[in-house]
Structure formats: structure tokens, C-alpha cells
PyMOL Python script that loads the backbone (N, CA, C, O; Angstrom):
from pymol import cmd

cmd.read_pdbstr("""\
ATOM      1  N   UNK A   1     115.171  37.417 -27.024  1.00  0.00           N
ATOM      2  CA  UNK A   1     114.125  37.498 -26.009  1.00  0.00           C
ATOM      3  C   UNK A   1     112.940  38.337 -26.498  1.00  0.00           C
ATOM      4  O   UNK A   1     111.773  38.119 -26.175  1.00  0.00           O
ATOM      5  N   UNK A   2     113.351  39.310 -27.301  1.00  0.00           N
ATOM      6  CA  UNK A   2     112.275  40.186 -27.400  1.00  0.00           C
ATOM      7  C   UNK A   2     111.552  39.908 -28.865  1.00  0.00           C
ATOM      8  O   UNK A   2     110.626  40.578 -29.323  1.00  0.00           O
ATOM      9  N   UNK A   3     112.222  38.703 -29.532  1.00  0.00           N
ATOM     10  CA  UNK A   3     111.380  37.682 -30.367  1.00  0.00           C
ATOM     11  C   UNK A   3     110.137  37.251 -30.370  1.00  0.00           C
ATOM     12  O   UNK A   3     109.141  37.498 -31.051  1.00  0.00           O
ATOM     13  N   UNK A   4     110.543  36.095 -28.888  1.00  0.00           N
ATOM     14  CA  UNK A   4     109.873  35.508 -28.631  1.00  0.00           C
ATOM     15  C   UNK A   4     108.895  36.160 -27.612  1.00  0.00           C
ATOM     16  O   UNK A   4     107.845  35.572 -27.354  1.00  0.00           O
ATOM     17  N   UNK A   5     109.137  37.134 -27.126  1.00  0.00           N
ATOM     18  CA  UNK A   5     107.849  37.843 -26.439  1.00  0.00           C
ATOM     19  C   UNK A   5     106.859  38.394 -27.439  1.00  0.00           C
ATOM     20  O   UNK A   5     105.662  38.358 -27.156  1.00  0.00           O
ATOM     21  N   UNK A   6     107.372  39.027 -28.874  1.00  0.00           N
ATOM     22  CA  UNK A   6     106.786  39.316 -29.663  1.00  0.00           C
ATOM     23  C   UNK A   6     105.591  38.215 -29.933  1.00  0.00           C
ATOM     24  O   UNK A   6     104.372  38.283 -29.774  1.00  0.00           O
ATOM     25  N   UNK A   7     106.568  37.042 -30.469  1.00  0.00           N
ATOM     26  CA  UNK A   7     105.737  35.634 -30.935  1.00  0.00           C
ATOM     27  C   UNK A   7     104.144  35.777 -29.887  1.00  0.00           C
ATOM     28  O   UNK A   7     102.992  35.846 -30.315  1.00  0.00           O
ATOM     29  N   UNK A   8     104.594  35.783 -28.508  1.00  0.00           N
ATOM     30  CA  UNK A   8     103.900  35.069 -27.823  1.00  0.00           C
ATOM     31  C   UNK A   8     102.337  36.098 -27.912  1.00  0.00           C
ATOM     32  O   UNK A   8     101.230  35.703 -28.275  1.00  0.00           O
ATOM     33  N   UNK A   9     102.760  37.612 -27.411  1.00  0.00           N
ATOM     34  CA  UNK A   9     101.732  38.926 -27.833  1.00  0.00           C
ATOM     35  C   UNK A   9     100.982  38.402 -29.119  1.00  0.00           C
ATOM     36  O   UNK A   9      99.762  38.267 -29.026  1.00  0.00           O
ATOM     37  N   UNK A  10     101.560  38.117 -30.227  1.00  0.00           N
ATOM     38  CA  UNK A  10     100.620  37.830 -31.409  1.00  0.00           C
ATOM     39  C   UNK A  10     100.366  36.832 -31.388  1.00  0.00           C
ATOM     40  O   UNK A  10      99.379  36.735 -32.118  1.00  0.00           O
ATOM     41  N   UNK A  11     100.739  35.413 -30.799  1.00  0.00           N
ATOM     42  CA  UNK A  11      99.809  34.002 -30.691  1.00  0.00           C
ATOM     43  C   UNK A  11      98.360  35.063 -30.067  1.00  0.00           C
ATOM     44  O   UNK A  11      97.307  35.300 -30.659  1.00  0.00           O
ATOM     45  N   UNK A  12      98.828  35.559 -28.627  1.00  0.00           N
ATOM     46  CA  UNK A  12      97.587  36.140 -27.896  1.00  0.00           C
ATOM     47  C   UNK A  12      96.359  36.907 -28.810  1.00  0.00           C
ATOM     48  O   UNK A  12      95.149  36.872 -28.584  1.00  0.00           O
ATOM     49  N   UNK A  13      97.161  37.692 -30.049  1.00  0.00           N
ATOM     50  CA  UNK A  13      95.858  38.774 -31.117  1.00  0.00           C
ATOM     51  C   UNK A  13      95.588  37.688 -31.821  1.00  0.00           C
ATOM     52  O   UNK A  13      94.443  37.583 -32.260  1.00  0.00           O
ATOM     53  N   UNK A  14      96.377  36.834 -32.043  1.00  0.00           N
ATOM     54  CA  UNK A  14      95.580  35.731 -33.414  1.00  0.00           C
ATOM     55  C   UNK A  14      94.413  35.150 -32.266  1.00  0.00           C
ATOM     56  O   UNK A  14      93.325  35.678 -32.492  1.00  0.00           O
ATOM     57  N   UNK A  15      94.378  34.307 -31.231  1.00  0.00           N
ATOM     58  CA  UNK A  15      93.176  34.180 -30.052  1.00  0.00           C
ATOM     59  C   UNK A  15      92.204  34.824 -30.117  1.00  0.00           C
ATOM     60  O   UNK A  15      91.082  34.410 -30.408  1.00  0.00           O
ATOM     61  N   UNK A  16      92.580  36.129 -29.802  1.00  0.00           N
ATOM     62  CA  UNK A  16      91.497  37.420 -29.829  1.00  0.00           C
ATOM     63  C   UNK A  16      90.806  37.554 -31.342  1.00  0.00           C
ATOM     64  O   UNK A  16      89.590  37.743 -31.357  1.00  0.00           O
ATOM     65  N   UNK A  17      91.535  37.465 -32.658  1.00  0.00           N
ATOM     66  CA  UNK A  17      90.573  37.452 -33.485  1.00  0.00           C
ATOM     67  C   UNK A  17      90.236  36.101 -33.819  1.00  0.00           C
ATOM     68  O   UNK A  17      89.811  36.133 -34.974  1.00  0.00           O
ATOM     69  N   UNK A  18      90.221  35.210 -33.485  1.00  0.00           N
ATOM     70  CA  UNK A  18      89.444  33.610 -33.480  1.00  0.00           C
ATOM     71  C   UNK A  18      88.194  33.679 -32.740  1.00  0.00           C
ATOM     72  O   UNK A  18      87.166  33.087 -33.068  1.00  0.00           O
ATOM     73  N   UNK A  19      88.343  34.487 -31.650  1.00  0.00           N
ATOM     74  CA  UNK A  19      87.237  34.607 -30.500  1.00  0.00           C
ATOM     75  C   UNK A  19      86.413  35.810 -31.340  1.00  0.00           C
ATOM     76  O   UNK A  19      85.202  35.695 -31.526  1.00  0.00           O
ATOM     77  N   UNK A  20      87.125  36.910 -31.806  1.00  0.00           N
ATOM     78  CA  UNK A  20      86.013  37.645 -31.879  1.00  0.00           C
ATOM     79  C   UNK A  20      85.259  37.685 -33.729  1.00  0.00           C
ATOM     80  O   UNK A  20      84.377  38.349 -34.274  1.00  0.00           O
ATOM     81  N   UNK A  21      86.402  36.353 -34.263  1.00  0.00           N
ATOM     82  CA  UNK A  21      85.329  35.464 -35.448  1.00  0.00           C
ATOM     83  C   UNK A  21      84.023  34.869 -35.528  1.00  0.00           C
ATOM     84  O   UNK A  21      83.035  35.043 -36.241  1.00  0.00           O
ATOM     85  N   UNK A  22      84.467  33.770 -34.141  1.00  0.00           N
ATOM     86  CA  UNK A  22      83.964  32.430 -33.956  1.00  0.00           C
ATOM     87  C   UNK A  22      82.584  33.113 -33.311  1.00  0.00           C
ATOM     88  O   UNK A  22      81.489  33.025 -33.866  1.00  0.00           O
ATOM     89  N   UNK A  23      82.888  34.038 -31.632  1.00  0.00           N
ATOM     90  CA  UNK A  23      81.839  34.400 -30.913  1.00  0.00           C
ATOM     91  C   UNK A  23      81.505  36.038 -30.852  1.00  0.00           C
ATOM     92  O   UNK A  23      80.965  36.532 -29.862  1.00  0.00           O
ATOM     93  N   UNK A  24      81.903  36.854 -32.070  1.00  0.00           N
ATOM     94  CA  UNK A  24      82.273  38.016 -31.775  1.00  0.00           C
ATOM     95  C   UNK A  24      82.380  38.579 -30.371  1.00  0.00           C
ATOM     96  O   UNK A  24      81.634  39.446 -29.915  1.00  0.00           O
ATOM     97  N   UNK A  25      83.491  37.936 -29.666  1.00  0.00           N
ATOM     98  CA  UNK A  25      83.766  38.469 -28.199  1.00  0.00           C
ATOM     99  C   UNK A  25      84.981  38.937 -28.666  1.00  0.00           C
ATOM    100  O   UNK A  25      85.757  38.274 -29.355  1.00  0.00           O
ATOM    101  N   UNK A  26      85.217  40.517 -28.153  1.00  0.00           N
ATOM    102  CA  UNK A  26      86.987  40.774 -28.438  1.00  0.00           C
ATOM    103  C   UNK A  26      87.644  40.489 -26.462  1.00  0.00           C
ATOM    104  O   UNK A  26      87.284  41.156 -25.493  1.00  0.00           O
ATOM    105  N   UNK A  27      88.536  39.434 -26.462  1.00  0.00           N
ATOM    106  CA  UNK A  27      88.422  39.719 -25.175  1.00  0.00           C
ATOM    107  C   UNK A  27      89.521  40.875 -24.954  1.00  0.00           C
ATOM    108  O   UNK A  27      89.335  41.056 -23.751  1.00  0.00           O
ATOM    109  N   UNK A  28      90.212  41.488 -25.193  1.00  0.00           N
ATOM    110  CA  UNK A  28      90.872  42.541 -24.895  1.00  0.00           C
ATOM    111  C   UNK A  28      90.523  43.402 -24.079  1.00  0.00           C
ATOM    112  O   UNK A  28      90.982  43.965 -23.084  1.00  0.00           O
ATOM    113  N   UNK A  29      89.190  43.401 -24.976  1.00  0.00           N
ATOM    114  CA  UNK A  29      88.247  44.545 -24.621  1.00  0.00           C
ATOM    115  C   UNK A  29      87.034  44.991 -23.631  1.00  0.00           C
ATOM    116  O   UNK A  29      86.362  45.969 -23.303  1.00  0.00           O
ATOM    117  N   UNK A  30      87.271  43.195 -23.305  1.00  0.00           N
ATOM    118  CA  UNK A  30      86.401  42.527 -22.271  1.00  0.00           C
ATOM    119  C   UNK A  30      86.784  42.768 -21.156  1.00  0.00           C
ATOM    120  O   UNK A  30      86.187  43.362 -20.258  1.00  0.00           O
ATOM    121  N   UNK A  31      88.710  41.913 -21.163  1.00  0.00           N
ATOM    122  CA  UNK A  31      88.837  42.126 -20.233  1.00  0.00           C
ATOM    123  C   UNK A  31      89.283  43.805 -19.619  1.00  0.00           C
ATOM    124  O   UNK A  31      89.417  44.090 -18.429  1.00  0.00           O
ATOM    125  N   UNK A  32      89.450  44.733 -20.764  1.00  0.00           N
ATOM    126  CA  UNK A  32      89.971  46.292 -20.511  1.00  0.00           C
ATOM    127  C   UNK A  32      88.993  47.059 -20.239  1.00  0.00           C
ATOM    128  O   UNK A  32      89.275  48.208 -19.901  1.00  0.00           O
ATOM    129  N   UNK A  33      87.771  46.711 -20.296  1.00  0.00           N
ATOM    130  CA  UNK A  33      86.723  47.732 -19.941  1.00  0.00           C
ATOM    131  C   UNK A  33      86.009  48.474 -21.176  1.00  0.00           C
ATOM    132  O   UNK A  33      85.346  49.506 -21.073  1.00  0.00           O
ATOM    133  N   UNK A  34      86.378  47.447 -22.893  1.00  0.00           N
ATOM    134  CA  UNK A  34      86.017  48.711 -23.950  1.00  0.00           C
ATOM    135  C   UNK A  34      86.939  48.599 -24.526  1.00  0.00           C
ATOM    136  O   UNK A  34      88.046  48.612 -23.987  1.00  0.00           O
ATOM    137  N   UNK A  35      86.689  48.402 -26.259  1.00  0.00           N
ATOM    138  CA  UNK A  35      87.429  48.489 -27.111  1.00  0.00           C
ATOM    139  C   UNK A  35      88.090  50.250 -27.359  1.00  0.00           C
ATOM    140  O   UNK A  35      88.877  50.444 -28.285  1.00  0.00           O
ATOM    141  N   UNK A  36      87.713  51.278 -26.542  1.00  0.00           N
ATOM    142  CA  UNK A  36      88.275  52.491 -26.513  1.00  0.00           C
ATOM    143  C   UNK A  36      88.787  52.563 -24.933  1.00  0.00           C
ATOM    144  O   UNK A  36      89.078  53.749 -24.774  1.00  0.00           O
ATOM    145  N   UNK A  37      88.908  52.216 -24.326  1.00  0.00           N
ATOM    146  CA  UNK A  37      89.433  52.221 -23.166  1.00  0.00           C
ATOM    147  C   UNK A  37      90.911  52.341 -23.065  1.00  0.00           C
ATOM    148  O   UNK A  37      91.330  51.489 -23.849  1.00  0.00           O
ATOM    149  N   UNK A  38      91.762  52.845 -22.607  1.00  0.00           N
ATOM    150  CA  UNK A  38      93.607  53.437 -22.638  1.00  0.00           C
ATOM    151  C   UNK A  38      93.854  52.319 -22.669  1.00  0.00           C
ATOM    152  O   UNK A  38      94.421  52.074 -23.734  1.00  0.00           O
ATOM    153  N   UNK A  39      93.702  51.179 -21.870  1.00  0.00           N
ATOM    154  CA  UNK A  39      94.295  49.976 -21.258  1.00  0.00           C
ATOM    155  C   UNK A  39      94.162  48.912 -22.798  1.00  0.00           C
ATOM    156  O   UNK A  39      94.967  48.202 -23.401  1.00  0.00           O
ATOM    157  N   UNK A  40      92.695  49.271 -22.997  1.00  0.00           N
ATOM    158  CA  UNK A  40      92.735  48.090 -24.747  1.00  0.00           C
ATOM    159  C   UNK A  40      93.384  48.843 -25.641  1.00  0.00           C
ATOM    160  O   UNK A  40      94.160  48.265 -26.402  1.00  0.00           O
ATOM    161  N   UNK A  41      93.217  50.232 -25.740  1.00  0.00           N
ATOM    162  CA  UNK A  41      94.362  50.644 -26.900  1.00  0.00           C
ATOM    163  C   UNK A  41      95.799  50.174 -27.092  1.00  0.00           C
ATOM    164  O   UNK A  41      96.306  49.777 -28.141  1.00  0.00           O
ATOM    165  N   UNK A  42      96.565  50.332 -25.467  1.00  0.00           N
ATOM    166  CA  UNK A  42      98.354  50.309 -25.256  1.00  0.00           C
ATOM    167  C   UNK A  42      97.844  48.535 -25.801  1.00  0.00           C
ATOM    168  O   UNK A  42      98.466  47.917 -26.666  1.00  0.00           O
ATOM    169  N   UNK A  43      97.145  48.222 -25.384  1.00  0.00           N
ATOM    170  CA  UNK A  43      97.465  46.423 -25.780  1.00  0.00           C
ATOM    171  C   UNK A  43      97.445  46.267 -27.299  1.00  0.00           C
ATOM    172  O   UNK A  43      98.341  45.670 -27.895  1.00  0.00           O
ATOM    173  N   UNK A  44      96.315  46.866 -27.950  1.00  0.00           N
ATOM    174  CA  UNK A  44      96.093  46.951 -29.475  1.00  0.00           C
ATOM    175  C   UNK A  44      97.607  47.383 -29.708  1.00  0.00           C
ATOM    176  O   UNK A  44      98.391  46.692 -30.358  1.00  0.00           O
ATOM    177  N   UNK A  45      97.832  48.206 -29.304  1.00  0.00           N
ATOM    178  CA  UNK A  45      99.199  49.270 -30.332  1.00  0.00           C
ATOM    179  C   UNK A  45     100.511  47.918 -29.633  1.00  0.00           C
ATOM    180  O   UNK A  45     101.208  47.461 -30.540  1.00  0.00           O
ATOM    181  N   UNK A  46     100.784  47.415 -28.399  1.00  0.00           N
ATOM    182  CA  UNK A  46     101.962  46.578 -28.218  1.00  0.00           C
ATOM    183  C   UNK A  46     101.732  45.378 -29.149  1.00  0.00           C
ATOM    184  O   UNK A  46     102.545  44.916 -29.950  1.00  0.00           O
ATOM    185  N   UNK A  47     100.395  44.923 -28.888  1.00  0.00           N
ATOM    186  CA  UNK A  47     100.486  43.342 -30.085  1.00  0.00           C
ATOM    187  C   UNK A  47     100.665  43.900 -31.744  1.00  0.00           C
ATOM    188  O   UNK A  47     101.250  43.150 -32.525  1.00  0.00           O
ATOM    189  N   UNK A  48     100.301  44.827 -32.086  1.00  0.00           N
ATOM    190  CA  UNK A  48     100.717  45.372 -33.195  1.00  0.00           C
ATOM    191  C   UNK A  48     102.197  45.503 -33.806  1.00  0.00           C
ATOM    192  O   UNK A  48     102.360  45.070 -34.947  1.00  0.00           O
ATOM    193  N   UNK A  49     103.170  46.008 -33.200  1.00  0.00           N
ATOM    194  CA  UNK A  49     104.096  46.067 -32.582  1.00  0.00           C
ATOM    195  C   UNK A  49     104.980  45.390 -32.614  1.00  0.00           C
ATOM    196  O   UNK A  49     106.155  45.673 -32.847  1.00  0.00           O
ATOM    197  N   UNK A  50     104.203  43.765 -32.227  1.00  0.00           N
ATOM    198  CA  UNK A  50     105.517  42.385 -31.875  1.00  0.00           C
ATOM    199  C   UNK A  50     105.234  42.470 -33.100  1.00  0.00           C
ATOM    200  O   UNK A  50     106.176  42.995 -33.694  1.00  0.00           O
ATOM    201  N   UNK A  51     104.033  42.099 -34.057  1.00  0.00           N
ATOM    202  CA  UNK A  51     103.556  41.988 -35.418  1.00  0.00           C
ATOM    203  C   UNK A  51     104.606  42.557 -36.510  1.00  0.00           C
ATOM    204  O   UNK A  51     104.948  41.843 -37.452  1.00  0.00           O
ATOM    205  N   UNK A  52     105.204  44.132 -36.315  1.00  0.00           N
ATOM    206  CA  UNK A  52     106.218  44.433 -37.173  1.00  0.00           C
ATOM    207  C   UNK A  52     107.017  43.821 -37.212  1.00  0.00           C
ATOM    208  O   UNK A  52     107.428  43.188 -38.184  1.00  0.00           O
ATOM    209  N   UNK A  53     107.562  43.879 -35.817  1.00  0.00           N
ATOM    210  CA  UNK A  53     108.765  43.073 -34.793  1.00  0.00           C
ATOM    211  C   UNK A  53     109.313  41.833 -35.709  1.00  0.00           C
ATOM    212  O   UNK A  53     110.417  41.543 -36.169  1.00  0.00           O
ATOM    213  N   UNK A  54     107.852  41.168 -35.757  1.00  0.00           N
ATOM    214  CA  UNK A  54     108.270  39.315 -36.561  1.00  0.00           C
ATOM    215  C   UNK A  54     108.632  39.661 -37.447  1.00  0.00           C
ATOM    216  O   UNK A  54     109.771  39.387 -37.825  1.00  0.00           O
ATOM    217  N   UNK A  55     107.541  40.634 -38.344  1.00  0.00           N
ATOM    218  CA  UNK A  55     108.165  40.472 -39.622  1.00  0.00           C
ATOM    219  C   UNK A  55     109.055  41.343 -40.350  1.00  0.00           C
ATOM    220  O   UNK A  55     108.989  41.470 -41.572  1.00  0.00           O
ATOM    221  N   UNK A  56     110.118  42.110 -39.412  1.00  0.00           N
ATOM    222  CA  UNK A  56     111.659  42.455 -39.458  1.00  0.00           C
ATOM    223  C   UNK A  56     112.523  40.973 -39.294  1.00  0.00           C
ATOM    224  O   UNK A  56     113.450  40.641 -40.032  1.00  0.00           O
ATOM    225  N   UNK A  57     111.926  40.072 -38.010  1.00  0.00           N
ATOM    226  CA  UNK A  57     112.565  38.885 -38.136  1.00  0.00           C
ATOM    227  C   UNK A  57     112.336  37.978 -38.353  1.00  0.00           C
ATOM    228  O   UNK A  57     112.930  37.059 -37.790  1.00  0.00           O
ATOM    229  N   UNK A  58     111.419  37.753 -39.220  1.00  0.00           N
ATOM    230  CA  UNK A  58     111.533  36.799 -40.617  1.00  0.00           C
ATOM    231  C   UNK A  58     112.031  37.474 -41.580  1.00  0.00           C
ATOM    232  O   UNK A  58     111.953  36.857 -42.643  1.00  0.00           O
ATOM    233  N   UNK A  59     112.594  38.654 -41.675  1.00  0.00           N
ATOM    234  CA  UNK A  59     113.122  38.806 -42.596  1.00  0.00           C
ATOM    235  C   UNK A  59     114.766  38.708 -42.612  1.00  0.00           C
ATOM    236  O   UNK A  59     115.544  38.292 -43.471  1.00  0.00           O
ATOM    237  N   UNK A  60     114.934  39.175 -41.517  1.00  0.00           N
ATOM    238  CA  UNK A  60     116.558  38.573 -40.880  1.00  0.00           C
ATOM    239  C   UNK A  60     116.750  37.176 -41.407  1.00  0.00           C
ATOM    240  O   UNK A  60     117.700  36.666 -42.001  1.00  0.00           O
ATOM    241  N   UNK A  61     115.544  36.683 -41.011  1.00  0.00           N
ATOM    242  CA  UNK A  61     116.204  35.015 -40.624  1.00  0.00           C
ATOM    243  C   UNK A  61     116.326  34.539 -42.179  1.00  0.00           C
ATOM    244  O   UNK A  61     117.179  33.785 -42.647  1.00  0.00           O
ATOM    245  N   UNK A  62     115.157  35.234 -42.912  1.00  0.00           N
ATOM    246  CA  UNK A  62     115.269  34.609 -44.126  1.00  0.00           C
ATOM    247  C   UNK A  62     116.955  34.934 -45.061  1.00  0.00           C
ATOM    248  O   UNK A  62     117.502  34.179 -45.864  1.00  0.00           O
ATOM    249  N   UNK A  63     117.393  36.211 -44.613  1.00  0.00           N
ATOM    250  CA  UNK A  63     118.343  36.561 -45.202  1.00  0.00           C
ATOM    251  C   UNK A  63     119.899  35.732 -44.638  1.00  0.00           C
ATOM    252  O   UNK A  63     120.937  35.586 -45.284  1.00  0.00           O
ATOM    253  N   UNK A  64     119.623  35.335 -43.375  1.00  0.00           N
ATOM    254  CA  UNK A  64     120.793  34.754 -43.028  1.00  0.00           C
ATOM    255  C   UNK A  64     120.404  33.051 -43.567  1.00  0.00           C
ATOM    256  O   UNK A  64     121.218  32.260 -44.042  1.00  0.00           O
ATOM    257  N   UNK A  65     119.225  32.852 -43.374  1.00  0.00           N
ATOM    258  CA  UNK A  65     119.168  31.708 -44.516  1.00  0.00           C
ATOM    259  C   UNK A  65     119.944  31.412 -45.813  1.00  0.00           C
ATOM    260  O   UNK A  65     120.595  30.486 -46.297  1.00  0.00           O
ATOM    261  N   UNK A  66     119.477  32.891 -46.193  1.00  0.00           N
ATOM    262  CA  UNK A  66     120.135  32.445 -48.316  1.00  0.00           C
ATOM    263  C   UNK A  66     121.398  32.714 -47.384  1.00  0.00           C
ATOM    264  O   UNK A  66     121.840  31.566 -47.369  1.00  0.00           O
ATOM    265  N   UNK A  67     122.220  33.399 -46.650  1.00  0.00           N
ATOM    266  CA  UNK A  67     123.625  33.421 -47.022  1.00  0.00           C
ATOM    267  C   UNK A  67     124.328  32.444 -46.503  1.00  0.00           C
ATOM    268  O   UNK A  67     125.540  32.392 -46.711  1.00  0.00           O
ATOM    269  N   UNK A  68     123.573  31.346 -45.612  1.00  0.00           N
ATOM    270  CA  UNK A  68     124.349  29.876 -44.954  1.00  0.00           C
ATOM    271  C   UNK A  68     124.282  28.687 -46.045  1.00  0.00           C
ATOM    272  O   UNK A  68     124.843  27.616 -45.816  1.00  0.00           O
ATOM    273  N   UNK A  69     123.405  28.977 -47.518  1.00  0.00           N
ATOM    274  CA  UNK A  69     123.201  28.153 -48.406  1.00  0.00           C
ATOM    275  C   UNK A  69     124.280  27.920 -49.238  1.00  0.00           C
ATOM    276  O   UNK A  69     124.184  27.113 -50.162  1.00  0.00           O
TER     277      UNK A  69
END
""", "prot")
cmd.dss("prot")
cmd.show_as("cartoon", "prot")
cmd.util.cbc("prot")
cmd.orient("prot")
């Protein structure tokens, strides 16, 4: 569960930096009041976060990979 909540938080930052590529809009920050605002930070630091998250589990998965081969 706490995978795929990860997944979903970083689909949401990969969005946010497409948007703030494409139109430099960060909406995080839009919608938090400010890229320094408490509310856009805890979001910066949780999508960060799932980001380790995955890639502890891609690394799981890769390892239970080689050992089902």
C-alpha cells in the first residue's frame, strides 16, 4: 500500500515539474500559497520521500527478480 501511494505522490512531482518546464507554473506552490510556505515544504519533503521509497523498491523487486531466475 505504501508503494503505491508512493508511486502515485511522484506521478503527482513528475506533473509539477512538466508544468513548471512547459509553463514555469509550480503548482504546489500555487496551490500552497508559495514555494516557502509550511504547507509546500511538508509536500516537497513527502513527494521526496515516496521518491526514496521507490527506489528501495525497485531495488527489492529487482533482487527478488535475480533470485526467481
Amino acid at each position: 500500500m505504501i508503494s503505491l501511494i508512493s508511486l502515485i505522490l511522484v506521478i503527482i512531482g513528475a506533473v509539477n515539474w512538466l508544468f513548471v518546464g512547459i509553463f514555469q507554473l509550480d503548482l504546489v506552490a500555487t496551490v500552497f500559497g508559495g514555494s516557502g510556505s509550511v504547507l509546500s515544504v511538508i509536500t516537497y519533503i513527502i513527494i521526496g520521500l515516496a521518491g526514496l521509497w521507490l527506489i528501495g523498491y525497485l531495488v527489492r523487486v529487482r533482487a527478488d527478480m535475480n533470485t526467481n531466475i
